[in-house]
C-alpha positions in Angstrom: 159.8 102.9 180.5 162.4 103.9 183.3 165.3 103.7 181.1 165.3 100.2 180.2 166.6 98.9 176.5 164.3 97.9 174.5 164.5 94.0 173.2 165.8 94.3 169.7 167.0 97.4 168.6 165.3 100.3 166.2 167.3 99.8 163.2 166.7 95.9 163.2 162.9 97.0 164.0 162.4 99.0 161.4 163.4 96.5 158.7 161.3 93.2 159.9 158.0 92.5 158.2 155.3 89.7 159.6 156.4 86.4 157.2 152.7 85.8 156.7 151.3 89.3 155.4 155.0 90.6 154.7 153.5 94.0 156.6 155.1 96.1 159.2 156.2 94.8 163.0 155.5 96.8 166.2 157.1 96.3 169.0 154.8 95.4 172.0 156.4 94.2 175.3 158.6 91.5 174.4 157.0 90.9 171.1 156.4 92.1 167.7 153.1 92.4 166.5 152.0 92.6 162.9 150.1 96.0 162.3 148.1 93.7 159.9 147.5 90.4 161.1 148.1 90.7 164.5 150.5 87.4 164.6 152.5 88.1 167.8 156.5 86.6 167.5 158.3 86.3 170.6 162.3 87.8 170.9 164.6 85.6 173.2 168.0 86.8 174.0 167.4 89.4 171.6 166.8 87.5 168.0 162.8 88.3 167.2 161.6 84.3 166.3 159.8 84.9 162.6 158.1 81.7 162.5 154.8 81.3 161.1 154.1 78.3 163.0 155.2 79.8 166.2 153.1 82.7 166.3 150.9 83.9 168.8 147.4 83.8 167.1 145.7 87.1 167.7 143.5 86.8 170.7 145.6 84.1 172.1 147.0 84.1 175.5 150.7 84.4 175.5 152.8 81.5 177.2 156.4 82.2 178.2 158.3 78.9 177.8 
């Protein structure tokens, strides 16, 4: 990366789990992917979006609203 800030930061990173399998988060992008799972969550304006229901599936295609 050329110096840019990441999304959320590391502290708040290293303390999220996936709601589903309760395992850790990476961050990916502009998402957070379960090292488990593989649920994908979405950050927007920097609050990671936890939801279950609005995961990415893995395998899914990503749509930016």
């Amino acid at each position: 990366m050329s110096g840019a800030n990441p999304p959320i930061s590391s502290e708040l990173l290293e303390i999220l789990a996936c709601p589903a399998c309760k395992t850790s988060v990476k961050l990916d992008g502009d998402r957070l992917v379960c090292d488990s799972c593989g649920r994908r969550y979405r950050i927007e304006n920097g609050i990671p979006i936890m939801l279950i229901d609005e995961a990415e599936q893995p395998g899914s295609v990503p749509s930016d609203s």
